[in-house]
PDB file of N, CA, C and O in Angstrom:
ATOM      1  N   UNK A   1      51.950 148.726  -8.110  1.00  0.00           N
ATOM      2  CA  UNK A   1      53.282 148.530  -8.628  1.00  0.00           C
ATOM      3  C   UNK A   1      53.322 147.507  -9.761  1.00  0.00           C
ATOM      4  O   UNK A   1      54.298 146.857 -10.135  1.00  0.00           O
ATOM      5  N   UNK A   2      52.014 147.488 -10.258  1.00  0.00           N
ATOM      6  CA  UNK A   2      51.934 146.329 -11.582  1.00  0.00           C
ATOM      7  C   UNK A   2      52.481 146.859 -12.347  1.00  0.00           C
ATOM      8  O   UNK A   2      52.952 146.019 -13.115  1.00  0.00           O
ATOM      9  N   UNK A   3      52.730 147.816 -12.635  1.00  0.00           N
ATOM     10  CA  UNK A   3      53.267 148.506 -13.887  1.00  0.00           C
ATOM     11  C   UNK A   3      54.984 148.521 -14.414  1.00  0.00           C
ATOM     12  O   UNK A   3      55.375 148.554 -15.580  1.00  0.00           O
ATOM     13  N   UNK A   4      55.776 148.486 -13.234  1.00  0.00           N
ATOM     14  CA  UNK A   4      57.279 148.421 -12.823  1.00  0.00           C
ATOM     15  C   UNK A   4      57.392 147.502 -13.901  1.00  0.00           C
ATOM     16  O   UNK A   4      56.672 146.534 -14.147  1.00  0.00           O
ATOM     17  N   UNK A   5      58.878 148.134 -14.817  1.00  0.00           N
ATOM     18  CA  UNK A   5      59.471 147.665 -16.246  1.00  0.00           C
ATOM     19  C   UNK A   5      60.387 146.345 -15.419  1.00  0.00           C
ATOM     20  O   UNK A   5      60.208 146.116 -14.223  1.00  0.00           O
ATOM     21  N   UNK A   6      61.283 145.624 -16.199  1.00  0.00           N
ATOM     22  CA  UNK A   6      62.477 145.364 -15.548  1.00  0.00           C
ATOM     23  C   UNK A   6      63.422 146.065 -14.865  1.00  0.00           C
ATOM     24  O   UNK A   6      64.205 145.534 -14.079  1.00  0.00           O
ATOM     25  N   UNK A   7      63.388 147.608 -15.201  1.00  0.00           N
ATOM     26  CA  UNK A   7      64.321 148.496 -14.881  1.00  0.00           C
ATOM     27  C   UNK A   7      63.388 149.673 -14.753  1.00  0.00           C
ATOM     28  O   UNK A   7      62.612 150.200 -15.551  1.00  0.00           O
ATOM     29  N   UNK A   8      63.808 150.000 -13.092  1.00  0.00           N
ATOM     30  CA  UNK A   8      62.531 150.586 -12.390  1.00  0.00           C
ATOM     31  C   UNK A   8      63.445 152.028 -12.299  1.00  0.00           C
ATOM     32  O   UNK A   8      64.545 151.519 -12.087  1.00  0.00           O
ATOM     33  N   UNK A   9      63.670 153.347 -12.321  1.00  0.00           N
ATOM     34  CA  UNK A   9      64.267 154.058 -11.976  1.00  0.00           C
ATOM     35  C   UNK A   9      63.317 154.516 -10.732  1.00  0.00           C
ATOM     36  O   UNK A   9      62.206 154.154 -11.119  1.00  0.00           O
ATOM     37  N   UNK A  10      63.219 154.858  -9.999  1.00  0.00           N
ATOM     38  CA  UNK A  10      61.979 155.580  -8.746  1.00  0.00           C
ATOM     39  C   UNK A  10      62.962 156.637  -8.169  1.00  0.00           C
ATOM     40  O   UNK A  10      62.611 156.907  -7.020  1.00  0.00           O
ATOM     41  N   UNK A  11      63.998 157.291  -8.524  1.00  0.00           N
ATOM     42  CA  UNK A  11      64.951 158.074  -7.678  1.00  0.00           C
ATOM     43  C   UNK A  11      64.802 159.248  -7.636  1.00  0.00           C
ATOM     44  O   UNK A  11      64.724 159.761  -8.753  1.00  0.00           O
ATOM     45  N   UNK A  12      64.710 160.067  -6.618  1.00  0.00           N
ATOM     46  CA  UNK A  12      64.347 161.639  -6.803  1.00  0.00           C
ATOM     47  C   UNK A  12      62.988 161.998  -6.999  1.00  0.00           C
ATOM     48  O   UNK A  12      62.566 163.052  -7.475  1.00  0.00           O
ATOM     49  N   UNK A  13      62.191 160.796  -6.492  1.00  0.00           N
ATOM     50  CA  UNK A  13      60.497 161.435  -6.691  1.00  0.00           C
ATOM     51  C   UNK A  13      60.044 161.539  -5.417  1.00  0.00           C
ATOM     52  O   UNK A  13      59.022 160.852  -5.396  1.00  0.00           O
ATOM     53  N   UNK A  14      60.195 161.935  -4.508  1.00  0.00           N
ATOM     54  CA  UNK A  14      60.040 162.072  -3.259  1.00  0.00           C
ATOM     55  C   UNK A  14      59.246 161.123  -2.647  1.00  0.00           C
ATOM     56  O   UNK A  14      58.355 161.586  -1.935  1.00  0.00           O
ATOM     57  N   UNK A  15      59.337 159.719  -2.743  1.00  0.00           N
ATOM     58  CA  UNK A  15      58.703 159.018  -1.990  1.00  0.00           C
ATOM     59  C   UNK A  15      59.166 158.525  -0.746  1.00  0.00           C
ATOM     60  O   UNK A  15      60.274 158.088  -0.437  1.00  0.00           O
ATOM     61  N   UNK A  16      57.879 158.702   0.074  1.00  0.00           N
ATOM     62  CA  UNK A  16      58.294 158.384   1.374  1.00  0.00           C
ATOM     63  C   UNK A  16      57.757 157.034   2.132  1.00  0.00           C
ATOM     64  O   UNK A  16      56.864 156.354   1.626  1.00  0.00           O
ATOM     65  N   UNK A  17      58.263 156.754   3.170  1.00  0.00           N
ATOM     66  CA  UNK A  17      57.601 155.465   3.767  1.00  0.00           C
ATOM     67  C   UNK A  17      58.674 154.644   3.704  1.00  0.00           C
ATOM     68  O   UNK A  17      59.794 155.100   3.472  1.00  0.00           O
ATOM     69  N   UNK A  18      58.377 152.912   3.968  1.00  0.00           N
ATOM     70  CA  UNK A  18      59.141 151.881   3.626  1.00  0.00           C
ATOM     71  C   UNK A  18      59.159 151.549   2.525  1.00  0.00           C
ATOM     72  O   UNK A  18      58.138 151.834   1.900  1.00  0.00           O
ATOM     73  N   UNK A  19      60.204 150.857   1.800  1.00  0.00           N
ATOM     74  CA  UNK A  19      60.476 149.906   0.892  1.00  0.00           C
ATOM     75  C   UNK A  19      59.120 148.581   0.743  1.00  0.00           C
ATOM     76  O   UNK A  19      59.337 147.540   1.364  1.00  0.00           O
ATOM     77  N   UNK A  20      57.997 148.669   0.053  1.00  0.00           N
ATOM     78  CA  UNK A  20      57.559 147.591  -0.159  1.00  0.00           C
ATOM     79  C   UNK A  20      58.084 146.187   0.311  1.00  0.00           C
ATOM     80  O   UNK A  20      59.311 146.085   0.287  1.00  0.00           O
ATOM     81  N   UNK A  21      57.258 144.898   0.807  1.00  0.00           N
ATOM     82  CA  UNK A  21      58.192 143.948   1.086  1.00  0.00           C
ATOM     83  C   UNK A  21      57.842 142.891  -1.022  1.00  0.00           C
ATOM     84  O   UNK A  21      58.473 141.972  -1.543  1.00  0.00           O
ATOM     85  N   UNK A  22      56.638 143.673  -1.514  1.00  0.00           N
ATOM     86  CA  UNK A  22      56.756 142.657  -2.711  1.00  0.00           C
ATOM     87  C   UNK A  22      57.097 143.072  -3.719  1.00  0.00           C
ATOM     88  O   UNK A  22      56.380 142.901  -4.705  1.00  0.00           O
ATOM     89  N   UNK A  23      58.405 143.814  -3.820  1.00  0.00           N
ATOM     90  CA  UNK A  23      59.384 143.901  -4.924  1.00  0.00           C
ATOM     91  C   UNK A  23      60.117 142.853  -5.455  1.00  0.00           C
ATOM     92  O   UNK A  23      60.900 142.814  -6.404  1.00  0.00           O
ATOM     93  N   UNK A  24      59.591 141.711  -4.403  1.00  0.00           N
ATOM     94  CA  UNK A  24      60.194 140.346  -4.786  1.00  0.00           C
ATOM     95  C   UNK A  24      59.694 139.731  -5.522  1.00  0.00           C
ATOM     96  O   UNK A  24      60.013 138.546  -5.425  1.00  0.00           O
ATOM     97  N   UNK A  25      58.970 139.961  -6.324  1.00  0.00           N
ATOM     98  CA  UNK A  25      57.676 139.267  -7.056  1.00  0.00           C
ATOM     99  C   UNK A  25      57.828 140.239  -8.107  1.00  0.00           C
ATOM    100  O   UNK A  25      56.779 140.250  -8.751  1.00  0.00           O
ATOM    101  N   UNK A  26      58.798 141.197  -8.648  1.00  0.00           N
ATOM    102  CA  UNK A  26      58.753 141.711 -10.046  1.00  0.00           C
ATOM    103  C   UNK A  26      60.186 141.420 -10.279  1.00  0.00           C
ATOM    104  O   UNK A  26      61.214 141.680  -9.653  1.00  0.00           O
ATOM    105  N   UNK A  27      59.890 140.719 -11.521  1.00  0.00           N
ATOM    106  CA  UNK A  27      61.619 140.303 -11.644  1.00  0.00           C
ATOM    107  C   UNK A  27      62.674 141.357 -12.705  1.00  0.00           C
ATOM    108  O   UNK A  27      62.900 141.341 -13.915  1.00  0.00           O
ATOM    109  N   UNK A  28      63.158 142.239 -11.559  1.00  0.00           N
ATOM    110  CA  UNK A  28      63.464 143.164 -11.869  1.00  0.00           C
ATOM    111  C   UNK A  28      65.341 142.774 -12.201  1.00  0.00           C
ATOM    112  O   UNK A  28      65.881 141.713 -11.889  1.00  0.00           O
ATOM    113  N   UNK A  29      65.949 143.818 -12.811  1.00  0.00           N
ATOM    114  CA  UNK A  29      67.016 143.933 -12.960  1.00  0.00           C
ATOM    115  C   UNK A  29      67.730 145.049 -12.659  1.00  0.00           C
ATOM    116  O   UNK A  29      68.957 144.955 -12.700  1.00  0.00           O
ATOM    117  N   UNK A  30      67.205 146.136 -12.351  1.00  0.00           N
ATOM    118  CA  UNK A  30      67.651 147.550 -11.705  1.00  0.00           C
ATOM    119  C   UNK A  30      66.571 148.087 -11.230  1.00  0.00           C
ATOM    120  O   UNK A  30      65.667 148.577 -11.906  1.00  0.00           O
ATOM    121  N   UNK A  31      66.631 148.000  -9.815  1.00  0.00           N
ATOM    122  CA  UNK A  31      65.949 149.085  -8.611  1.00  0.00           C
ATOM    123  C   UNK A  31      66.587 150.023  -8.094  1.00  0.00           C
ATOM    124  O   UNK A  31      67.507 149.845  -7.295  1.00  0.00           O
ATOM    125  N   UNK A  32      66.127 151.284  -8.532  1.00  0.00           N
ATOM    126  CA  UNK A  32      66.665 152.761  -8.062  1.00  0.00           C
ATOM    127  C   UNK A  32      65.468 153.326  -7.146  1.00  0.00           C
ATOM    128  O   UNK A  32      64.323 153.649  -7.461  1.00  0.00           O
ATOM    129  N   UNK A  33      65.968 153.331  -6.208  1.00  0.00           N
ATOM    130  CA  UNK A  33      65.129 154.361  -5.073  1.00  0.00           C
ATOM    131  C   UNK A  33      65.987 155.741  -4.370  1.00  0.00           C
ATOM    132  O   UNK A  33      65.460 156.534  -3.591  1.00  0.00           O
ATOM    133  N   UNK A  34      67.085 155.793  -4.736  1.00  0.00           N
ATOM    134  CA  UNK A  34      67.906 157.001  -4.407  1.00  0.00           C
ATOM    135  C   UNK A  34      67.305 157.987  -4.210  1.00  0.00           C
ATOM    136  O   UNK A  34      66.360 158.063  -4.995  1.00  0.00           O
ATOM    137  N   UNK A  35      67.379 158.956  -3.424  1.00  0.00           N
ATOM    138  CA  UNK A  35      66.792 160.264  -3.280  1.00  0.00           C
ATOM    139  C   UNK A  35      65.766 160.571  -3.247  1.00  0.00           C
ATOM    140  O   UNK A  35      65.252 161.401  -3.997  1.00  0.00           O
ATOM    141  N   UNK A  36      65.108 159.829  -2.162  1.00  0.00           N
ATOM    142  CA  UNK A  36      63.357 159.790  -1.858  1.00  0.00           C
ATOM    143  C   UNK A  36      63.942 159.724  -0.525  1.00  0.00           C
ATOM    144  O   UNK A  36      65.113 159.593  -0.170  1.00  0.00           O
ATOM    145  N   UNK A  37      62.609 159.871   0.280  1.00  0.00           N
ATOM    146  CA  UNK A  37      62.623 159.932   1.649  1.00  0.00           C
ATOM    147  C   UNK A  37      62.268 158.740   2.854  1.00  0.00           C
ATOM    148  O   UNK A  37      61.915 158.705   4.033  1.00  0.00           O
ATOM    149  N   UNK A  38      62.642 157.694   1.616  1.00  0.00           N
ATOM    150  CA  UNK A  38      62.411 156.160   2.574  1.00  0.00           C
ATOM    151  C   UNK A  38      62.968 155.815   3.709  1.00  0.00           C
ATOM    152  O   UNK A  38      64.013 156.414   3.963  1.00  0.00           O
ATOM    153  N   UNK A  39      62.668 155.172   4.346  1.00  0.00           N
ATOM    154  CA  UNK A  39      62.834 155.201   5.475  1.00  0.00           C
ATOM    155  C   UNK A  39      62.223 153.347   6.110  1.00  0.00           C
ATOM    156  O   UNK A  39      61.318 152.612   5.716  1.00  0.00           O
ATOM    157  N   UNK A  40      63.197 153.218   7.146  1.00  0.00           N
ATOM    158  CA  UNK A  40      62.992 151.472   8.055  1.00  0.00           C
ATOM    159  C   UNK A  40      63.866 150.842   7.221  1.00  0.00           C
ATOM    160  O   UNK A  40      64.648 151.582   6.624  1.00  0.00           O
ATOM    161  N   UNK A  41      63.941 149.657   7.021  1.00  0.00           N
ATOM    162  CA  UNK A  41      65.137 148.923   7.361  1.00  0.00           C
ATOM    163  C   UNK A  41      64.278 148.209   5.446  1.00  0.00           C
ATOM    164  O   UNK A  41      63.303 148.249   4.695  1.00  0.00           O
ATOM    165  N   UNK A  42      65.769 147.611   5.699  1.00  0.00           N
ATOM    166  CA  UNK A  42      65.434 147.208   3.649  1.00  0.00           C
ATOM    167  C   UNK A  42      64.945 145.739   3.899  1.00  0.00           C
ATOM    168  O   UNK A  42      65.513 144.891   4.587  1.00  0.00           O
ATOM    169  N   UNK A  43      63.984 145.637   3.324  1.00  0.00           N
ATOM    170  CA  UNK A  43      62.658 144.111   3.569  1.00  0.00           C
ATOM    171  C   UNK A  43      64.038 142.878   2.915  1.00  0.00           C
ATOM    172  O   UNK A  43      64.957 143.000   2.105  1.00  0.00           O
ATOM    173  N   UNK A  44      63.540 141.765   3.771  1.00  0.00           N
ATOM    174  CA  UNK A  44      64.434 140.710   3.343  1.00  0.00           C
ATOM    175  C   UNK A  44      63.671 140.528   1.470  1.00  0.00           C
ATOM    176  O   UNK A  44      64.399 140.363   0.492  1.00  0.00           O
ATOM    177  N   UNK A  45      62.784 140.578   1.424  1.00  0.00           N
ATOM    178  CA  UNK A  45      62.526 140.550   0.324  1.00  0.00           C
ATOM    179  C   UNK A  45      63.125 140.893  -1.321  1.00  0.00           C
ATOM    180  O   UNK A  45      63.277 140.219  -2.340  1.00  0.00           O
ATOM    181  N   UNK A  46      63.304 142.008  -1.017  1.00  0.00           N
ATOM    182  CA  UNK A  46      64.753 142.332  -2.236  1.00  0.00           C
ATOM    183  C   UNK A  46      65.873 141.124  -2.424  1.00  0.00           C
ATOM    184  O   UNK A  46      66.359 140.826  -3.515  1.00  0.00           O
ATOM    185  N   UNK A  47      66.205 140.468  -1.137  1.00  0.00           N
ATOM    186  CA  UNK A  47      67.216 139.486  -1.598  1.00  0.00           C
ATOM    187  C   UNK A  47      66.997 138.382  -2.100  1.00  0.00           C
ATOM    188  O   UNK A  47      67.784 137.436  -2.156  1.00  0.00           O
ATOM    189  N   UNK A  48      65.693 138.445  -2.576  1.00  0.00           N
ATOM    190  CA  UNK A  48      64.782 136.979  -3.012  1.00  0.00           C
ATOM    191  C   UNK A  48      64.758 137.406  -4.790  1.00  0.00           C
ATOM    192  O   UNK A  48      64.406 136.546  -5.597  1.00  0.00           O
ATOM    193  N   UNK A  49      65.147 138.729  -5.230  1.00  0.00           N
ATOM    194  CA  UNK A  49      64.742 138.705  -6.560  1.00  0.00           C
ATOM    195  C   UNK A  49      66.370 138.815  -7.305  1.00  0.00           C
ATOM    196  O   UNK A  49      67.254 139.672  -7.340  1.00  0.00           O
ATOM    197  N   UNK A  50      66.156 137.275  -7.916  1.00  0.00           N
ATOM    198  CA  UNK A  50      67.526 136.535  -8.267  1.00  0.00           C
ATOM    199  C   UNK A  50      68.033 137.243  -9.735  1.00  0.00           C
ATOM    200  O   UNK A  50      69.207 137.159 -10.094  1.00  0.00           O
ATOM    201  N   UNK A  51      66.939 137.989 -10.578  1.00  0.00           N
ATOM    202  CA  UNK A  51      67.479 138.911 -11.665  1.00  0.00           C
ATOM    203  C   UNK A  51      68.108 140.217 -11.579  1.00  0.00           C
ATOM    204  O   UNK A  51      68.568 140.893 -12.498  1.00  0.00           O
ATOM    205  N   UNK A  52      68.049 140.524 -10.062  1.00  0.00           N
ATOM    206  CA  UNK A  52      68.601 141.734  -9.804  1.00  0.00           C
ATOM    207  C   UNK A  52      69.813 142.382  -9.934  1.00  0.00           C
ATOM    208  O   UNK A  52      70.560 142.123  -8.990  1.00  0.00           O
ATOM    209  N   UNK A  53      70.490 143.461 -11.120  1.00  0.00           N
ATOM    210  CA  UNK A  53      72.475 143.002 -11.147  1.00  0.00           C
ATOM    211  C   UNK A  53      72.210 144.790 -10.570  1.00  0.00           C
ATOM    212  O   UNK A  53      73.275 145.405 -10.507  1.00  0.00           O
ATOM    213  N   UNK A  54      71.317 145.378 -10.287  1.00  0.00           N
ATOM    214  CA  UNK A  54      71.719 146.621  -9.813  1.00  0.00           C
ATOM    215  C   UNK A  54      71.026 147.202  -8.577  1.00  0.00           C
ATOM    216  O   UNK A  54      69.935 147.215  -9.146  1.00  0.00           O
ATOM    217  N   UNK A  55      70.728 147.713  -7.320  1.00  0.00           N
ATOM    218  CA  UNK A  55      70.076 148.029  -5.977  1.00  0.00           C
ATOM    219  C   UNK A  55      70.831 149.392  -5.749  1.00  0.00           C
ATOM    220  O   UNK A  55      71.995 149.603  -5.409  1.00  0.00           O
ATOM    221  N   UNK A  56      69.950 150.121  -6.002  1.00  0.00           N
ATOM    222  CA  UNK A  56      70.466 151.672  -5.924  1.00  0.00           C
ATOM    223  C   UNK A  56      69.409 152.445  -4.495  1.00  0.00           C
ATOM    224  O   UNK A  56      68.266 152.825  -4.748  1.00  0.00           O
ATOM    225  N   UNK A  57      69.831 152.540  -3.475  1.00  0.00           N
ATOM    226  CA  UNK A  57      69.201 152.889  -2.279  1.00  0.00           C
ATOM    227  C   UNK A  57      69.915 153.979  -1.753  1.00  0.00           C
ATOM    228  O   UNK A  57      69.152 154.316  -0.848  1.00  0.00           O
ATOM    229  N   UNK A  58      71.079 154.933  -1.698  1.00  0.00           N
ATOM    230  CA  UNK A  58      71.790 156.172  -1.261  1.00  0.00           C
ATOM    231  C   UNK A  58      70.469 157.017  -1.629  1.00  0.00           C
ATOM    232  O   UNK A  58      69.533 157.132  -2.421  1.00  0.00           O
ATOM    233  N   UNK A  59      71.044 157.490  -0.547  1.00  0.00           N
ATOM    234  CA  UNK A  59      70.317 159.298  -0.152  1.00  0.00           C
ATOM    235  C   UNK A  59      68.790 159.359   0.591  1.00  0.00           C
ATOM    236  O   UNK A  59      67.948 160.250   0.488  1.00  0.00           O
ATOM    237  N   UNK A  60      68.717 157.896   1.504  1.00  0.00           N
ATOM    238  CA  UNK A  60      67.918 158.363   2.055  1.00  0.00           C
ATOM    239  C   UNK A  60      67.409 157.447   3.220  1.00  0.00           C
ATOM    240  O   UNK A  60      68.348 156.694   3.475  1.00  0.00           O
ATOM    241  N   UNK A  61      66.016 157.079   4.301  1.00  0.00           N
ATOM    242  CA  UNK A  61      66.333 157.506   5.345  1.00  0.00           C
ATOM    243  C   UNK A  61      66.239 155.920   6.365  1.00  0.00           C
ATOM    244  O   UNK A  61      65.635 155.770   7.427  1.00  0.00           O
ATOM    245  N   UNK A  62      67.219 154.695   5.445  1.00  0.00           N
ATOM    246  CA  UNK A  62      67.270 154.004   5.546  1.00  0.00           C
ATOM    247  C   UNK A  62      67.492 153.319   6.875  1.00  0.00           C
ATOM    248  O   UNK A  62      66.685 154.037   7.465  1.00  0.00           O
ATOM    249  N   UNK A  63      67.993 152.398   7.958  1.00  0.00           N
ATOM    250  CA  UNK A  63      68.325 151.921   9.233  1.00  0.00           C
ATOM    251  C   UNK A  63      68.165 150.397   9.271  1.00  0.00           C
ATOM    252  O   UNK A  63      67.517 149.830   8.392  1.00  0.00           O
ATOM    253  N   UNK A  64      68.698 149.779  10.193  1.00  0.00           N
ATOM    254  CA  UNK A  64      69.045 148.226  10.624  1.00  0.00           C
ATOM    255  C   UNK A  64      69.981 147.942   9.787  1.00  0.00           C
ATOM    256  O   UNK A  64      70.951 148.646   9.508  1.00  0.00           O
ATOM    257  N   UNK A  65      69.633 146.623   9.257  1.00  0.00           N
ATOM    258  CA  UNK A  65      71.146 145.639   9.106  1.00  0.00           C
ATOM    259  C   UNK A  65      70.819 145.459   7.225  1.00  0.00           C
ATOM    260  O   UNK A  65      69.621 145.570   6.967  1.00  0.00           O
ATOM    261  N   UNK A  66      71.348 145.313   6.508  1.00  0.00           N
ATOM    262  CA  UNK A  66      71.783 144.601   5.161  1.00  0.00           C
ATOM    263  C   UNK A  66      71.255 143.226   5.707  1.00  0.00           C
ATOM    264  O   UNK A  66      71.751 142.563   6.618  1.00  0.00           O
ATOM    265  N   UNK A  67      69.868 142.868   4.769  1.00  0.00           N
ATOM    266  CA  UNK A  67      69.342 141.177   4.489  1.00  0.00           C
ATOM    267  C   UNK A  67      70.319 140.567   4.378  1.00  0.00           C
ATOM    268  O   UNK A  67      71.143 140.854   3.510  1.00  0.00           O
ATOM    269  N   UNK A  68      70.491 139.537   5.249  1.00  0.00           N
ATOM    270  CA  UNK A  68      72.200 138.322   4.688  1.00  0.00           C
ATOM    271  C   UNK A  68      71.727 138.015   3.589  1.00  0.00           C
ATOM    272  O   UNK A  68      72.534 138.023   2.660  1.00  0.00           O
ATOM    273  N   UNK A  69      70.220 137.621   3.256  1.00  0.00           N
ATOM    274  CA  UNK A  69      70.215 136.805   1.324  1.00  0.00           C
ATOM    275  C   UNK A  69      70.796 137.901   0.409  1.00  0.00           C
ATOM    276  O   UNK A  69      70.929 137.674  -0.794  1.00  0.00           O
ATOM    277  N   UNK A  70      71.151 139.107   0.962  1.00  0.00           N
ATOM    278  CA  UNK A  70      72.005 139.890  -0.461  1.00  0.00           C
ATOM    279  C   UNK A  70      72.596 139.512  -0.973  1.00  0.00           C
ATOM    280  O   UNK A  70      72.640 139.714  -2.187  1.00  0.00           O
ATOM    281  N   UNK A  71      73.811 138.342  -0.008  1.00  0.00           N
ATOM    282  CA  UNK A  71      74.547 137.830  -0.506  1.00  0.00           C
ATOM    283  C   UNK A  71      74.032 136.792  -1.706  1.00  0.00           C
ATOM    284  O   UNK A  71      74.594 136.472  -2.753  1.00  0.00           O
ATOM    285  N   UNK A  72      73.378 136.588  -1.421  1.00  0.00           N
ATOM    286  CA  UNK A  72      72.881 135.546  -2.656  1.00  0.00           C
ATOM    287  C   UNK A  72      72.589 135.705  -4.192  1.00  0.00           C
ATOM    288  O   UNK A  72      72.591 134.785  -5.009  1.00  0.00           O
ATOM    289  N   UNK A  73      72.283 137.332  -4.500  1.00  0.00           N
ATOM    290  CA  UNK A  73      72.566 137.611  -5.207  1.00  0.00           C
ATOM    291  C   UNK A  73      73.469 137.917  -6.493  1.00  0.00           C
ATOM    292  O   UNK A  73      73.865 139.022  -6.862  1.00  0.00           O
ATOM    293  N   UNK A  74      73.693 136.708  -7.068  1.00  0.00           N
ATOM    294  CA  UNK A  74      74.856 136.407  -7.962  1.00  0.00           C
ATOM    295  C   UNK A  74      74.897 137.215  -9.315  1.00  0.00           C
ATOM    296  O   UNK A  74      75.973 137.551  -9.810  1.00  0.00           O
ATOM    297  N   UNK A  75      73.789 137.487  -9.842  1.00  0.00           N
ATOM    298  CA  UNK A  75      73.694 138.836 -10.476  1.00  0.00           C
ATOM    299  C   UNK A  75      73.937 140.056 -10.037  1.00  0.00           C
ATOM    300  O   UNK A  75      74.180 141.085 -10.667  1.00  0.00           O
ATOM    301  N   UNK A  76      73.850 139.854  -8.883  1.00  0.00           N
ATOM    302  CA  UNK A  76      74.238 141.658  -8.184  1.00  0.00           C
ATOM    303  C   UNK A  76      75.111 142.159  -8.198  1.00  0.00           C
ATOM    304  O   UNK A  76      75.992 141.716  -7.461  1.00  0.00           O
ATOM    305  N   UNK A  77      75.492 143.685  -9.240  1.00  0.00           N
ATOM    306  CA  UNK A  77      76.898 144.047 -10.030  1.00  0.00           C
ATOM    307  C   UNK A  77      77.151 145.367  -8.695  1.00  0.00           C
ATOM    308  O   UNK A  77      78.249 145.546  -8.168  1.00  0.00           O
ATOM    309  N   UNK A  78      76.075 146.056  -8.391  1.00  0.00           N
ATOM    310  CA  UNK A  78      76.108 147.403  -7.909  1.00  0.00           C
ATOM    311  C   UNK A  78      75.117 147.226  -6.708  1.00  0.00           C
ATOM    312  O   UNK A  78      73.983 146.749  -6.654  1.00  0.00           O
ATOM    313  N   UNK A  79      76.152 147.919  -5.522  1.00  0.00           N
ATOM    314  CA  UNK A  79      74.854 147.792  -4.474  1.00  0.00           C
ATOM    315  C   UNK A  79      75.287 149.227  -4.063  1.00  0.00           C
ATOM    316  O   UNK A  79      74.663 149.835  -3.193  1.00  0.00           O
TER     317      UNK A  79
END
């Protein structure tokens, strides 16, 4: 995942599995995973990457709770 721009589109490529937990470590500004076949619960990790103003996760095979650090996300326009 060395390669990931600031603005990652990944939506509709059929990936399956969990959410990586070190997406926190690319300082991203739009993560799209929409319409893949992910699946387990969303890593507290995402709520650690403070450039983030967009988290696009609909359409797929997500479960548990929303990380409370989401909230922390003060850039975060779109969840």
């Amino acid at each position: 995942m060395i390669f990931l721009s600031f603005n990652s589109n990944l939506s509709f490529n059929y990936i399956s599995g969990s959410i990586p937990s070190n997406f926190s470590q690319i300082p991203l500004v739009i993560l799209s995973l929409s319409g893949n076949r992910l699946s387990g619960e969303i890593p507290k990790g995402i709520g650690e990457i403070g450039s983030l103003e967009e988290l696009v996760l609909e359409a797929n095979q997500l479960d548990g709770h929303l990380p409370e650090n989401l909230g922390n996300l003060s850039n975060l326009k779109r969840l």
